[in-house]
PDB file of N, CA, C and O in Angstrom:
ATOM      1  N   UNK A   1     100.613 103.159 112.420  1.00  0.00           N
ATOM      2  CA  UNK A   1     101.254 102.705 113.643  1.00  0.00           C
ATOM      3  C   UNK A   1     102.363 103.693 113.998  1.00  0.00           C
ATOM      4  O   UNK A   1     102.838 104.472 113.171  1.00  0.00           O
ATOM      5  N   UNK A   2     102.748 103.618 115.265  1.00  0.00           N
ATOM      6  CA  UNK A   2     103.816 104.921 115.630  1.00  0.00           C
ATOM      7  C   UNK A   2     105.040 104.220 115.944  1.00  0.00           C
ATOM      8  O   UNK A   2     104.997 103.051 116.326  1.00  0.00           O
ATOM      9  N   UNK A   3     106.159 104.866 115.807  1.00  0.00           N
ATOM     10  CA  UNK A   3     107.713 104.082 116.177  1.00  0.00           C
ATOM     11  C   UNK A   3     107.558 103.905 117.931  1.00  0.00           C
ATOM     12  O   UNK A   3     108.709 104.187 118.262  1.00  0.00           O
ATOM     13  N   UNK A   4     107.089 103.716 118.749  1.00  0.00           N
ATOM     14  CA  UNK A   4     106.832 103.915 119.818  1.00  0.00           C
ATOM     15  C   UNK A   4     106.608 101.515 119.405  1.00  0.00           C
ATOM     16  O   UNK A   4     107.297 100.579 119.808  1.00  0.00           O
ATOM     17  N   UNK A   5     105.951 101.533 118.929  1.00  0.00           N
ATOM     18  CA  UNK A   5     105.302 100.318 118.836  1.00  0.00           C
ATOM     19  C   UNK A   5     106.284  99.375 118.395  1.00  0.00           C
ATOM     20  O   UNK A   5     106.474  98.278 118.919  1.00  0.00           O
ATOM     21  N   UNK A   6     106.874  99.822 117.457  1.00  0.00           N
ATOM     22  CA  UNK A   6     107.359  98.764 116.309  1.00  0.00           C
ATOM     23  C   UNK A   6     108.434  99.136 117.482  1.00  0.00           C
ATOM     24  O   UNK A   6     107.876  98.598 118.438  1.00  0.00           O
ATOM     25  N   UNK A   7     109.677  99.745 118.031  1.00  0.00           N
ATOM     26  CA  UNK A   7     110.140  99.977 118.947  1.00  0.00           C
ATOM     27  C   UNK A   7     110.103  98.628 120.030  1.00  0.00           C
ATOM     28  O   UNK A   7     111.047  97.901 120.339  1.00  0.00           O
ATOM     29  N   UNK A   8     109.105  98.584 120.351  1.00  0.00           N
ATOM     30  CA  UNK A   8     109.185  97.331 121.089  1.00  0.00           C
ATOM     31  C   UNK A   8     109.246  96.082 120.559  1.00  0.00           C
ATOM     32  O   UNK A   8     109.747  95.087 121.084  1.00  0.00           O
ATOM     33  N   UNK A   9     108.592  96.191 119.246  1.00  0.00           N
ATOM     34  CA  UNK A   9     108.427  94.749 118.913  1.00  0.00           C
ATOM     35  C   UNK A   9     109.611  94.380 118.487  1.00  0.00           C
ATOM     36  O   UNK A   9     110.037  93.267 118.795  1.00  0.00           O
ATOM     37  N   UNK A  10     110.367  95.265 117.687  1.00  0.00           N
ATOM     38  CA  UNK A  10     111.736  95.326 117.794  1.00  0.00           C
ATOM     39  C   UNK A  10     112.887  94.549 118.572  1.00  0.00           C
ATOM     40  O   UNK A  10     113.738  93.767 118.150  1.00  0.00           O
ATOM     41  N   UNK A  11     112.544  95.176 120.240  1.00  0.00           N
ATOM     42  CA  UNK A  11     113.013  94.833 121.348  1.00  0.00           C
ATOM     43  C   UNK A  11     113.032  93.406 121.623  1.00  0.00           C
ATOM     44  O   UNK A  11     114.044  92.726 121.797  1.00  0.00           O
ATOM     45  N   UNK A  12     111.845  93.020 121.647  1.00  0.00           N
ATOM     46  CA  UNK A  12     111.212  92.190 121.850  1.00  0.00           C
ATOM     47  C   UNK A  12     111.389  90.826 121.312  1.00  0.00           C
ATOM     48  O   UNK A  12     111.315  89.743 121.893  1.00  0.00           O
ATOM     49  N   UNK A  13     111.726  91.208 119.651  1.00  0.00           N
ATOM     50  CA  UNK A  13     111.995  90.073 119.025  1.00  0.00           C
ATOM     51  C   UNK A  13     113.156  90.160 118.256  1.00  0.00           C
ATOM     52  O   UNK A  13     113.328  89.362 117.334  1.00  0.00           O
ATOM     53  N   UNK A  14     114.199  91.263 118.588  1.00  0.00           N
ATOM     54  CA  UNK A  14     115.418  91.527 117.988  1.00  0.00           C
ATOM     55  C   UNK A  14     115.597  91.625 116.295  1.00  0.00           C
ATOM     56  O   UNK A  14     116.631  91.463 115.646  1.00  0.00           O
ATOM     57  N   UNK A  15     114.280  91.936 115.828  1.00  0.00           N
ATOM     58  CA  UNK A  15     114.236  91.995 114.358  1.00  0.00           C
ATOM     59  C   UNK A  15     113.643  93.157 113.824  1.00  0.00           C
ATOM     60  O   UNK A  15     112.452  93.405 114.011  1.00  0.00           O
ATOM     61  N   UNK A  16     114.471  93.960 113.106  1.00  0.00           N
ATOM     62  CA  UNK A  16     113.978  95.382 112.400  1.00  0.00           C
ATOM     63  C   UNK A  16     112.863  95.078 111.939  1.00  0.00           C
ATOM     64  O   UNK A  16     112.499  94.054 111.362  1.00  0.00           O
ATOM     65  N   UNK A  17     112.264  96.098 112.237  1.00  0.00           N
ATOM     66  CA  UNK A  17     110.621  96.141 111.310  1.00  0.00           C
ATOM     67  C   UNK A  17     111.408  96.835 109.773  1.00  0.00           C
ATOM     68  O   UNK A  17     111.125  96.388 108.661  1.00  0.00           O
ATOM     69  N   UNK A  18     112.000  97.509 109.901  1.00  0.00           N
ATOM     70  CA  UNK A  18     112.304  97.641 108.451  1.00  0.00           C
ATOM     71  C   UNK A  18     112.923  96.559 107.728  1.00  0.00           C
ATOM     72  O   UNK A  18     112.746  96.744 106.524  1.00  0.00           O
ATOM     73  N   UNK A  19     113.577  95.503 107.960  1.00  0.00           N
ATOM     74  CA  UNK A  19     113.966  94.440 107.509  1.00  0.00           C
ATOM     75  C   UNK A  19     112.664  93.214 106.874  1.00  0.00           C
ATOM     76  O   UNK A  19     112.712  92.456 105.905  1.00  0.00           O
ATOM     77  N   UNK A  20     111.471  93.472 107.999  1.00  0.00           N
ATOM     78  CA  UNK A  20     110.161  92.660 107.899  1.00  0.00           C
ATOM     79  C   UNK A  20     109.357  93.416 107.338  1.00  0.00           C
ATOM     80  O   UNK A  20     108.220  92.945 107.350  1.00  0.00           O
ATOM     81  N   UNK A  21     109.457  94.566 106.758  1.00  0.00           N
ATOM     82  CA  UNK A  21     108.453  95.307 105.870  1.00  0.00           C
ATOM     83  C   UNK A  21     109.220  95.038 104.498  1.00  0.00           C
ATOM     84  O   UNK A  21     108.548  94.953 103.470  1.00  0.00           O
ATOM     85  N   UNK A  22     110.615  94.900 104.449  1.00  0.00           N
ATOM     86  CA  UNK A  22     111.337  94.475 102.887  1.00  0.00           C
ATOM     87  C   UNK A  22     110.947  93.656 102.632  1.00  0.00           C
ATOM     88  O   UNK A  22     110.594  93.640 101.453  1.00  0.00           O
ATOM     89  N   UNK A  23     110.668  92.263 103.499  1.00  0.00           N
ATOM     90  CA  UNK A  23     110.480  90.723 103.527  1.00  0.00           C
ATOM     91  C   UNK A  23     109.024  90.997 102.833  1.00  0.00           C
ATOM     92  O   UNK A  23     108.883  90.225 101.884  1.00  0.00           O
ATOM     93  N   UNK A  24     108.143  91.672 102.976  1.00  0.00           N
ATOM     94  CA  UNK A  24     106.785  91.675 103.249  1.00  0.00           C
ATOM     95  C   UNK A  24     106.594  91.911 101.562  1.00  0.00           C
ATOM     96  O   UNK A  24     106.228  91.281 100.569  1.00  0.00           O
ATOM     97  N   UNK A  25     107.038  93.087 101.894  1.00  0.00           N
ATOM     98  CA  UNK A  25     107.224  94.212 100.283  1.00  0.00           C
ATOM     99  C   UNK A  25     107.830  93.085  98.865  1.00  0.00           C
ATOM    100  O   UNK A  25     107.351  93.181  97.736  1.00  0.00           O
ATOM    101  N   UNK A  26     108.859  92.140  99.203  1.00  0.00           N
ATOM    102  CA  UNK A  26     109.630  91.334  98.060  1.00  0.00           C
ATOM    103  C   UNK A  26     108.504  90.511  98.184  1.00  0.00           C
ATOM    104  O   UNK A  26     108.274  90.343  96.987  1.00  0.00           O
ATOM    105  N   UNK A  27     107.485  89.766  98.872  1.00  0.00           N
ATOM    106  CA  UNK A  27     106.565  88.880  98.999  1.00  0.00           C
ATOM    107  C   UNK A  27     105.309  89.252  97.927  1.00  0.00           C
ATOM    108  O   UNK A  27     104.490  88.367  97.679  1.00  0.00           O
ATOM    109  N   UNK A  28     105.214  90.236  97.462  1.00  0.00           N
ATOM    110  CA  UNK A  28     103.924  91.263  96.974  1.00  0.00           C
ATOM    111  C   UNK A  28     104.000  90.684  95.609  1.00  0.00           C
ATOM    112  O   UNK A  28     103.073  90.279  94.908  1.00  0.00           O
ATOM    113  N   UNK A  29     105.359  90.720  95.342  1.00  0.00           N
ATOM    114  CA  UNK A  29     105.490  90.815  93.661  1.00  0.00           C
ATOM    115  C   UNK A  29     106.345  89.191  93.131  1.00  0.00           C
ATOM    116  O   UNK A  29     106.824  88.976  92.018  1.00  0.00           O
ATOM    117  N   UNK A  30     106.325  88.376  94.144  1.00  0.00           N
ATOM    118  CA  UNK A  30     107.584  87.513  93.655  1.00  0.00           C
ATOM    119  C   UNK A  30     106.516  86.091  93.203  1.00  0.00           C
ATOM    120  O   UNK A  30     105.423  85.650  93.557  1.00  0.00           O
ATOM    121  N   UNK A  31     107.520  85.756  92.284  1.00  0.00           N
ATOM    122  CA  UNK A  31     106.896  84.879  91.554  1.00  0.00           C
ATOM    123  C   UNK A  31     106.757  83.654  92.010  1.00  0.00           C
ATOM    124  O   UNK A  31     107.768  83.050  92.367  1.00  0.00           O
ATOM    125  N   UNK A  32     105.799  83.194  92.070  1.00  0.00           N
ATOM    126  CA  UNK A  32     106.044  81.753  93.489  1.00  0.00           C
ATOM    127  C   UNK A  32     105.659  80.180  92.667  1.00  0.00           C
ATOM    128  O   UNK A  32     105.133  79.167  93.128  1.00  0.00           O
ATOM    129  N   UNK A  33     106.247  80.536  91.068  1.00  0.00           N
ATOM    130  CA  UNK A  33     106.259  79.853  90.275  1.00  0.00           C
ATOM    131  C   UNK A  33     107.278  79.236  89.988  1.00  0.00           C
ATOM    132  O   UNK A  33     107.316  78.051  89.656  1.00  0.00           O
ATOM    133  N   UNK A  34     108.445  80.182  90.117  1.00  0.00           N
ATOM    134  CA  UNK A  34     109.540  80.041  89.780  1.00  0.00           C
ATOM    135  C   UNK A  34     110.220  79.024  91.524  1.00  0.00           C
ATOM    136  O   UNK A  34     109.923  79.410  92.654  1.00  0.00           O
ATOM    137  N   UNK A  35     110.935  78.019  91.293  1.00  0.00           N
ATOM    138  CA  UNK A  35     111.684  77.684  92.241  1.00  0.00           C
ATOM    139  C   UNK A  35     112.708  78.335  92.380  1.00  0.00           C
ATOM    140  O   UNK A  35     112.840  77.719  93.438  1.00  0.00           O
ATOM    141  N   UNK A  36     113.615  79.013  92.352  1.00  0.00           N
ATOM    142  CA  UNK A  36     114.622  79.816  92.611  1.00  0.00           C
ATOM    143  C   UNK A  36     114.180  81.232  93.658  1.00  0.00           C
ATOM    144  O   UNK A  36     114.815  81.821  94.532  1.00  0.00           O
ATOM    145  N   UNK A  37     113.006  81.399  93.179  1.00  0.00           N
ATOM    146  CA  UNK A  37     112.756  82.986  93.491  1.00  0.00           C
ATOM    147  C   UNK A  37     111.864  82.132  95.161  1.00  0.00           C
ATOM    148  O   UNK A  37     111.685  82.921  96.089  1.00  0.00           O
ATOM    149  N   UNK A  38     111.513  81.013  95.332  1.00  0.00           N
ATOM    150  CA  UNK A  38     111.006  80.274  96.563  1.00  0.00           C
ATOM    151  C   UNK A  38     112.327  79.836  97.198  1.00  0.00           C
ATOM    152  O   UNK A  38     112.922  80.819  97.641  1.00  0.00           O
ATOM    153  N   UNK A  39     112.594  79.370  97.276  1.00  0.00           N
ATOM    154  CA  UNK A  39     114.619  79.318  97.593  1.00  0.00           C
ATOM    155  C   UNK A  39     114.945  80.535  98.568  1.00  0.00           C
ATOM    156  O   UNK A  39     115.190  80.511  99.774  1.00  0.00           O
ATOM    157  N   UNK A  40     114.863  81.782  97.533  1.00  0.00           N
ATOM    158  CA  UNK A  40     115.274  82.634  97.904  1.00  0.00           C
ATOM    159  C   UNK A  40     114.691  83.515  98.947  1.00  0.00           C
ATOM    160  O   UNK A  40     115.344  84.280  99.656  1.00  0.00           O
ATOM    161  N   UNK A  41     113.096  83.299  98.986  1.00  0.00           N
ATOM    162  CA  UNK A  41     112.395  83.441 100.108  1.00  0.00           C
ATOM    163  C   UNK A  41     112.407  83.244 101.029  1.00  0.00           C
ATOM    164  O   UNK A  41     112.262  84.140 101.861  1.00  0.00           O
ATOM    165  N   UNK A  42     112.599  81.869 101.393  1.00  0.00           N
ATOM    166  CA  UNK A  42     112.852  80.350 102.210  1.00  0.00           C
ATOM    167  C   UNK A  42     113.770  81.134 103.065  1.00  0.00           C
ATOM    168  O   UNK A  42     113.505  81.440 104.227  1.00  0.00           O
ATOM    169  N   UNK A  43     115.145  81.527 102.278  1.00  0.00           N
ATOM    170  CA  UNK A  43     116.244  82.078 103.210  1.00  0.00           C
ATOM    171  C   UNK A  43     115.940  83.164 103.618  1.00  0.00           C
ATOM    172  O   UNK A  43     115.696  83.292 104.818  1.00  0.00           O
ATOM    173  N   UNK A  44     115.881  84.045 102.916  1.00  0.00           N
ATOM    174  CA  UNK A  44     115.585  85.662 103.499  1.00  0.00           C
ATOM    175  C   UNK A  44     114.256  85.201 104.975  1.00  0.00           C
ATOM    176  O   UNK A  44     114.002  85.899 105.957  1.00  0.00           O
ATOM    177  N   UNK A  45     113.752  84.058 104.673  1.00  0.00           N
ATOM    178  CA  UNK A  45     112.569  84.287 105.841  1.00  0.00           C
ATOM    179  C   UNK A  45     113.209  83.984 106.977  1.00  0.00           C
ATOM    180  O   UNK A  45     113.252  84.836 107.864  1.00  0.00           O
ATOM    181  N   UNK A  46     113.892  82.573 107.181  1.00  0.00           N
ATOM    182  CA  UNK A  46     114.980  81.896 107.938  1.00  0.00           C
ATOM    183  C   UNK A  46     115.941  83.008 108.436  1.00  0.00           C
ATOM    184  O   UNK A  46     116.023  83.242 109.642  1.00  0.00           O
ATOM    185  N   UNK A  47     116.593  83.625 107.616  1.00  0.00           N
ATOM    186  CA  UNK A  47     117.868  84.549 108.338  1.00  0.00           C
ATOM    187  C   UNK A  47     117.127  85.598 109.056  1.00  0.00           C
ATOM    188  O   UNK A  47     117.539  85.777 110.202  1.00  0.00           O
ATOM    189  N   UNK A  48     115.733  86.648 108.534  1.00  0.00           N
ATOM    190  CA  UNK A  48     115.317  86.998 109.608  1.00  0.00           C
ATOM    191  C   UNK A  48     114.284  86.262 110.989  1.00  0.00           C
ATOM    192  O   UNK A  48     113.622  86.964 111.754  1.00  0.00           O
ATOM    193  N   UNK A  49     114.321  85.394 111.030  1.00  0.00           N
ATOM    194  CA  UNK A  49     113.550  84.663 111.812  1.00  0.00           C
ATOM    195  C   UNK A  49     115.038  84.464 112.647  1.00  0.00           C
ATOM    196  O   UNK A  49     115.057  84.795 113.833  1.00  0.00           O
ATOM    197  N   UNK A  50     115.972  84.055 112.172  1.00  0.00           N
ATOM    198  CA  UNK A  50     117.317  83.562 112.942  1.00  0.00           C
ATOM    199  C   UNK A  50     117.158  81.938 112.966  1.00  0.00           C
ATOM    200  O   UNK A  50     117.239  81.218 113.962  1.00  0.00           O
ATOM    201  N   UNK A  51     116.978  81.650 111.985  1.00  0.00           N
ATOM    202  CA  UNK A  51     116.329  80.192 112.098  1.00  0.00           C
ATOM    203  C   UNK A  51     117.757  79.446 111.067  1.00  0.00           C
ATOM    204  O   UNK A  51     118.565  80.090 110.397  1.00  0.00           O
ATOM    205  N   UNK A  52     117.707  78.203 111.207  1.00  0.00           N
ATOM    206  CA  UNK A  52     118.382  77.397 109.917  1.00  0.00           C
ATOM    207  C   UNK A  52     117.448  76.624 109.433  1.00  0.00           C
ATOM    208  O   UNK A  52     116.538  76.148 110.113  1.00  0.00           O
ATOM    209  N   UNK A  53     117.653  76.399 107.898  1.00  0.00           N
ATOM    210  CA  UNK A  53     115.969  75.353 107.520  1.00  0.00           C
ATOM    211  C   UNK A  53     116.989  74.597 106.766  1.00  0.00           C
ATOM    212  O   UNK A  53     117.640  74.980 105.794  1.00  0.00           O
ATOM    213  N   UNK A  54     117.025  73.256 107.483  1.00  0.00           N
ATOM    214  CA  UNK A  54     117.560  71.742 106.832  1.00  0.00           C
ATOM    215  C   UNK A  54     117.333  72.115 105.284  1.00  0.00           C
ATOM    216  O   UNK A  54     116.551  72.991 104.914  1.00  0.00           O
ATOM    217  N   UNK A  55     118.134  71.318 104.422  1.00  0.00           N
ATOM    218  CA  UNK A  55     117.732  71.351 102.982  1.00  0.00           C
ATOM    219  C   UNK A  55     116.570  70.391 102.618  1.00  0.00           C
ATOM    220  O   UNK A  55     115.947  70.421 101.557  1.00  0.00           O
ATOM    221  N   UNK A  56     116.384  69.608 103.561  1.00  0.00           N
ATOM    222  CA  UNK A  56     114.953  68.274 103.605  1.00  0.00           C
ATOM    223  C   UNK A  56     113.989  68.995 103.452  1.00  0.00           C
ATOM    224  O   UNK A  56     113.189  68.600 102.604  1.00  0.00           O
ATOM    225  N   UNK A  57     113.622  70.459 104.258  1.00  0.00           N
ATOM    226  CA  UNK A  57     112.567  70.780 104.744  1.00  0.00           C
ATOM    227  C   UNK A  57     112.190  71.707 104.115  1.00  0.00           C
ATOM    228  O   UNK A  57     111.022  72.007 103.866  1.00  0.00           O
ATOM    229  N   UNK A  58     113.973  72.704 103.534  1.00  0.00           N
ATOM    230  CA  UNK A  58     113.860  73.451 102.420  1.00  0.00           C
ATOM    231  C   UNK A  58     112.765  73.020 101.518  1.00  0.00           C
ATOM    232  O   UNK A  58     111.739  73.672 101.326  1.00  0.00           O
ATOM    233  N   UNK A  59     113.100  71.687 100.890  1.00  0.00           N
ATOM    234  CA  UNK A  59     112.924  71.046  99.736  1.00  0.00           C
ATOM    235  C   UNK A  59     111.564  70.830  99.523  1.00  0.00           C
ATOM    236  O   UNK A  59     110.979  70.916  98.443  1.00  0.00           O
ATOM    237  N   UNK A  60     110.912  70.434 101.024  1.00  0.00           N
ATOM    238  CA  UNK A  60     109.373  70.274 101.343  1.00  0.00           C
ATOM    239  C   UNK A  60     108.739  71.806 100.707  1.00  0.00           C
ATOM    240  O   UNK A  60     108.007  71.986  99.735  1.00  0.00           O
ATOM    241  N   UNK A  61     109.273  72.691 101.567  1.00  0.00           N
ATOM    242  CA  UNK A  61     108.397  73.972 101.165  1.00  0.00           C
ATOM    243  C   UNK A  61     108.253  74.218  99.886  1.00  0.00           C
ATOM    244  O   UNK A  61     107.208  74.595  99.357  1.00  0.00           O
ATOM    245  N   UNK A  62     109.580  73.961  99.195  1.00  0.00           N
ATOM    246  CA  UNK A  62     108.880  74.615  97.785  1.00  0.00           C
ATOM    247  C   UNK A  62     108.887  73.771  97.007  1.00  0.00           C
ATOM    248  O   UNK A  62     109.332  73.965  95.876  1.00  0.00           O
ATOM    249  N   UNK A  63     108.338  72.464  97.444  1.00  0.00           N
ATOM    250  CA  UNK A  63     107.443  71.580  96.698  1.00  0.00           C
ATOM    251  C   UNK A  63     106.075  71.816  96.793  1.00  0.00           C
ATOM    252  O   UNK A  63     105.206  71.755  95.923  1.00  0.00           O
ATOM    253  N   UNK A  64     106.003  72.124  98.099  1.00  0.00           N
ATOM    254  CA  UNK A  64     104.617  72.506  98.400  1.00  0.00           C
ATOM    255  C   UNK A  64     103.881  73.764  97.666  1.00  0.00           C
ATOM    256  O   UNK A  64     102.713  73.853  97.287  1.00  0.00           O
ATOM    257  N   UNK A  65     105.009  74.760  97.587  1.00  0.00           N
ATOM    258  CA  UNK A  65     104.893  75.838  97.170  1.00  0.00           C
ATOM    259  C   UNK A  65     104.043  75.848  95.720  1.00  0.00           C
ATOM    260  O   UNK A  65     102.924  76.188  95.338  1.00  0.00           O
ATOM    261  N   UNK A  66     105.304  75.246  95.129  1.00  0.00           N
ATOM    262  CA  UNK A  66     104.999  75.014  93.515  1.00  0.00           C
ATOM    263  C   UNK A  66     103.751  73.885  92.948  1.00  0.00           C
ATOM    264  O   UNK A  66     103.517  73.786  91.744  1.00  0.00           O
ATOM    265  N   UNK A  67     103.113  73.186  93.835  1.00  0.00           N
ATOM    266  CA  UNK A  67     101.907  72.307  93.810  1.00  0.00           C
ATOM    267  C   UNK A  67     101.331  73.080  94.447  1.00  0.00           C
ATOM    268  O   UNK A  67     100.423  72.288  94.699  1.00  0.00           O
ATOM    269  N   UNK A  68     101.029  73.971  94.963  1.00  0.00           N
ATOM    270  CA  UNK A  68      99.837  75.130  95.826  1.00  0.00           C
ATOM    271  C   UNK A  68      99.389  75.874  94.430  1.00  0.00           C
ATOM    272  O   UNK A  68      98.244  75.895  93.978  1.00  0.00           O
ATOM    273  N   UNK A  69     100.539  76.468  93.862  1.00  0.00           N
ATOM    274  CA  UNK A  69     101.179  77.192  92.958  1.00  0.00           C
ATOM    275  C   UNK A  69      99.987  78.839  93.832  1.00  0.00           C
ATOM    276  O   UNK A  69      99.335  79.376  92.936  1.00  0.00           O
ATOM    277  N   UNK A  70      99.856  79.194  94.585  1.00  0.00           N
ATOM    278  CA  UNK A  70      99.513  79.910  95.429  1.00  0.00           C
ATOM    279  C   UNK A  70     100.105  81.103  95.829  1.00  0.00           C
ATOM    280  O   UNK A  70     101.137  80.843  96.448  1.00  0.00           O
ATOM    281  N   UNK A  71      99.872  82.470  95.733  1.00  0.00           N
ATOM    282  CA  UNK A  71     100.411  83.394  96.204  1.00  0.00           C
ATOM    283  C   UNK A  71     100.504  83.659  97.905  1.00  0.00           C
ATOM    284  O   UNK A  71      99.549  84.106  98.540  1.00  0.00           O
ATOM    285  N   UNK A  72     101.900  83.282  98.558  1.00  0.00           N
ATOM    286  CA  UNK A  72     101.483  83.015 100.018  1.00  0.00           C
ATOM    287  C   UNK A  72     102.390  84.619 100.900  1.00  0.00           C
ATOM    288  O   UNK A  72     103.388  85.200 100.477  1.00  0.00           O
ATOM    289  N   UNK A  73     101.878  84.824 101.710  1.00  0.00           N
ATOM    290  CA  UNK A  73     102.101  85.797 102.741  1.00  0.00           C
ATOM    291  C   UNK A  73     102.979  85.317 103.748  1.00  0.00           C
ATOM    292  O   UNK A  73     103.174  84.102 103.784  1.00  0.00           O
ATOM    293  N   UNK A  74     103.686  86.236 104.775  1.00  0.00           N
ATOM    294  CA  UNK A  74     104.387  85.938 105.775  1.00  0.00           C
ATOM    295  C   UNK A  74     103.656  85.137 106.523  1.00  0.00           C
ATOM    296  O   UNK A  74     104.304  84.131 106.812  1.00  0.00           O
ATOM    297  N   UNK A  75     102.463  85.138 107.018  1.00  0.00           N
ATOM    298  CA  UNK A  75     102.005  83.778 108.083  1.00  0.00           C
ATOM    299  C   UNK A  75     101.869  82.619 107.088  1.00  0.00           C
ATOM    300  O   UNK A  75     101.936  81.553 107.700  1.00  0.00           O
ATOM    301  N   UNK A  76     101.708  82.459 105.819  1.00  0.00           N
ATOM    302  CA  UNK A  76     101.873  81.325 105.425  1.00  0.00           C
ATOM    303  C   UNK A  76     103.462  80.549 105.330  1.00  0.00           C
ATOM    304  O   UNK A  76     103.821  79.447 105.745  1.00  0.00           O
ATOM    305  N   UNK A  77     104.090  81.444 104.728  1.00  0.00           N
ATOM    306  CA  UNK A  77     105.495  81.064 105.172  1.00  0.00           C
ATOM    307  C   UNK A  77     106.209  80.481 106.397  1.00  0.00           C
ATOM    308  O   UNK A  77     106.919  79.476 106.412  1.00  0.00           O
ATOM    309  N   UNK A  78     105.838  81.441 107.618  1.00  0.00           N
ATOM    310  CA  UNK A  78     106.257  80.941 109.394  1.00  0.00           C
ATOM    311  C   UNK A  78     105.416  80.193 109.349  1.00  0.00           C
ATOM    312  O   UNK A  78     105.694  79.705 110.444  1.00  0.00           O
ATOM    313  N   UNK A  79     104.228  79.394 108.908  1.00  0.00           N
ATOM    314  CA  UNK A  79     103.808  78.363 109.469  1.00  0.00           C
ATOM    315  C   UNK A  79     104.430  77.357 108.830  1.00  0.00           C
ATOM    316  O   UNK A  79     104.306  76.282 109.417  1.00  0.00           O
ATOM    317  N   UNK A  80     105.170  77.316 107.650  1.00  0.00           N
ATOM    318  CA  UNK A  80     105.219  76.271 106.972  1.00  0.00           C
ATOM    319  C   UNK A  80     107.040  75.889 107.307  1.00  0.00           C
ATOM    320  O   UNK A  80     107.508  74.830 106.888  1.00  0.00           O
ATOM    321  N   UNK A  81     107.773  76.734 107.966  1.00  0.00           N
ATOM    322  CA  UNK A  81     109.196  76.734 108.920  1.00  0.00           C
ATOM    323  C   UNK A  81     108.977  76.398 110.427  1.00  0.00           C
ATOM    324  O   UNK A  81     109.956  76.262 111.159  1.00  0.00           O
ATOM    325  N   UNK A  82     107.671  76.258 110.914  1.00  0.00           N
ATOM    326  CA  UNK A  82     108.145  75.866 111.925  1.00  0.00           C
ATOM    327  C   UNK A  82     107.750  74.482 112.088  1.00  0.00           C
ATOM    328  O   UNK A  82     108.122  73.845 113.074  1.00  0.00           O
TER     329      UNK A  82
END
């Protein structure tokens, strides 16, 4: 892809692609066993999204998480915040 692109999407959605390729990159290797290291996801996904996630809903995800016990990706994540 060329900076021409991400450039807009950028624009567009006021969020570094280099910030959402870190998000992407910490997603590869993280242990989605551990509740702490889902926590910590939860937020990093929320602060770049610009979102706040109730602690109720927090609490949902990585219950869900840890009964999936599932290795999940960024669209599994934004679906499960909004």
């Amino acid at each position: 892809m060329n900076d021409k692109f991400f450039g807009s999407i950028e624009k567009k959605t006021g969020v570094r692609m280099s910030d959402v390729f870190a998000l992407v990159d910490s997603l590869q290797y993280a242990n989605f066993k551990d509740e702490q290291t889902i926590r910590a996801v939860v937020a990093q996904t929320a602060a770049l999204a610009g979102k706040k996630v109730p602690k109720q809903v927090e609490d949902e995800i990585v219950k869900t998480i840890l009964k999936d016990g599932k290795k999940l990706d960024m669209d599994a994540i934004t679906k499960l915040l909004k």
